[in-house]
C-alpha positions in Angstrom: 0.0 0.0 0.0 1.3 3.3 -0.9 1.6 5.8 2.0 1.4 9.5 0.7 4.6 11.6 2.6 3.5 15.6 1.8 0.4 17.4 1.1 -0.2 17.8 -2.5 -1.3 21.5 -3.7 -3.5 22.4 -6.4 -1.3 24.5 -8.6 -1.0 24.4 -12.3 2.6 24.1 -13.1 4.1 24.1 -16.8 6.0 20.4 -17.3 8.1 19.2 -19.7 8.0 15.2 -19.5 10.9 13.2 -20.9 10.6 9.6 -21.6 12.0 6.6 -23.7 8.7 6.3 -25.3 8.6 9.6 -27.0 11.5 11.0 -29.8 11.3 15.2 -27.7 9.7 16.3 -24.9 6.4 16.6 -24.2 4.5 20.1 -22.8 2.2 19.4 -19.6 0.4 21.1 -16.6 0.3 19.4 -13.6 -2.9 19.2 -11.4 -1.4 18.8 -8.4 1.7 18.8 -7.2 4.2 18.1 -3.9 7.8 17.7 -2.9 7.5 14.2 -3.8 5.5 13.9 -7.2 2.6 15.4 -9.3 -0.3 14.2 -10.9 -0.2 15.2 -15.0 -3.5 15.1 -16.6 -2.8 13.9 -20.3 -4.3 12.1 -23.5 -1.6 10.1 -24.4 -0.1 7.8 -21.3 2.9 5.8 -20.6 2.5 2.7 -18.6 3.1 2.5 -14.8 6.5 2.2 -13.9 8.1 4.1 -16.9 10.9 5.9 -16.1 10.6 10.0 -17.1 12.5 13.2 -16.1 10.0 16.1 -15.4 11.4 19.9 -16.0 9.2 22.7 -14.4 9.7 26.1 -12.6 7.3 27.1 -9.6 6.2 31.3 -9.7 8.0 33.5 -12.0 11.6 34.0 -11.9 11.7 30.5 -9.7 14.6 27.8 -10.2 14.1 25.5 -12.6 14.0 21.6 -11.1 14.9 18.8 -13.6 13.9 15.5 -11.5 14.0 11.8 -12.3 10.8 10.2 -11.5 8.7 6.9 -13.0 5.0 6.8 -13.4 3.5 5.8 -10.2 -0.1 5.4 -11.6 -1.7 5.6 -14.7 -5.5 7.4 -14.7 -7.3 6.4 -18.3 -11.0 7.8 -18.2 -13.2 5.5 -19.2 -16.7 6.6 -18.2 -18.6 9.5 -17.8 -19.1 8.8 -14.3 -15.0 7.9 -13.4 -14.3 10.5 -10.8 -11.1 11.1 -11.6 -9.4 13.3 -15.2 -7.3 11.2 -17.2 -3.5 11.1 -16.6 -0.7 10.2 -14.8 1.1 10.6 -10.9 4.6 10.7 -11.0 7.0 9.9 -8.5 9.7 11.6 -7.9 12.9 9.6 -7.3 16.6 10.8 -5.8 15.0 14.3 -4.9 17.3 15.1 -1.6 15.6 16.6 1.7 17.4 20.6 0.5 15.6 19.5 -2.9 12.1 18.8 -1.1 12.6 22.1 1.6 12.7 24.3 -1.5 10.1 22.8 -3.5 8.0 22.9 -0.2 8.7 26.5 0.7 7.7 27.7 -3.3 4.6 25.8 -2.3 3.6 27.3 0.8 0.4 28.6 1.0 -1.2 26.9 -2.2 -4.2 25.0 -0.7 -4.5 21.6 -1.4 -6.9 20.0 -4.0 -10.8 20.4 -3.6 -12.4 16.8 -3.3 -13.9 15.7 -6.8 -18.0 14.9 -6.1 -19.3 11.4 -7.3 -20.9 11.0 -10.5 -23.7 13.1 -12.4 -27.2 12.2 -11.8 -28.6 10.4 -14.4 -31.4 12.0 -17.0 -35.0 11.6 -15.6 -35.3 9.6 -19.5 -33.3 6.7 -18.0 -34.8 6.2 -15.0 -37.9 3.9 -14.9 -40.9 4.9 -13.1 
């Protein structure tokens, strides 16, 4: 069972994902992110496990982190009632405790995600009376 280790924050972050899979990098936004991974809603996904270097910048005029990660979990929507966007958590690997402190102190004050509500109701038409 996977135990989560920081808060993740709801902030929109510019990613450039690198993988064996693709011939250049490819342009994301995270959803979420933490000190220790991000969740990076996307059409095309890799499989879980794959390993990928993630590029990205926090604020204006922040450092710029390049971290080696692998997929943690892959997210494909299948229904109009999954709960969850499409995409892909990344875990990030050989990120050292100064590395975490700074990404954590850029994040500070960035709430946390809002919880997603369960599906739609269905149409009165589809409902039998």
């Amino acid at each position: 069972m996977y135990v989560r280790h920081e808060v993740r924050r709801a902030v929109r972050v510019p990613v450039e994902l690198v993988c064996a899979d693709w011939d250049e990098p490819v342009r994301l936004e995270t959803a979420d992110l933490s000190p220790r991974g991000c969740f990076l809603p996307a059409r095309v996904l890799v499989e879980q496990g794959t390993p990928v270097v993630v590029s990205f910048r926090i604020g204006d005029g922040g450092d710029e982190w390049t971290i080696f990660g692998e997929v943690s979990r892959v997210s494909s929507w299948r229904r109009r009632s999954d709960p969850q966007e499409r995409g892909m958590g990344v875990r990030f690997l050989g990120t050292g405790p100064w590395e975490r402190i700074r990404i954590r102190e850029r994040l500070r004050g960035v709430p946390p995600p809002l919880p997603r509500r369960g599906p739609p109701p269905l149409p009165d038409t589809c409902v039998a009376s």
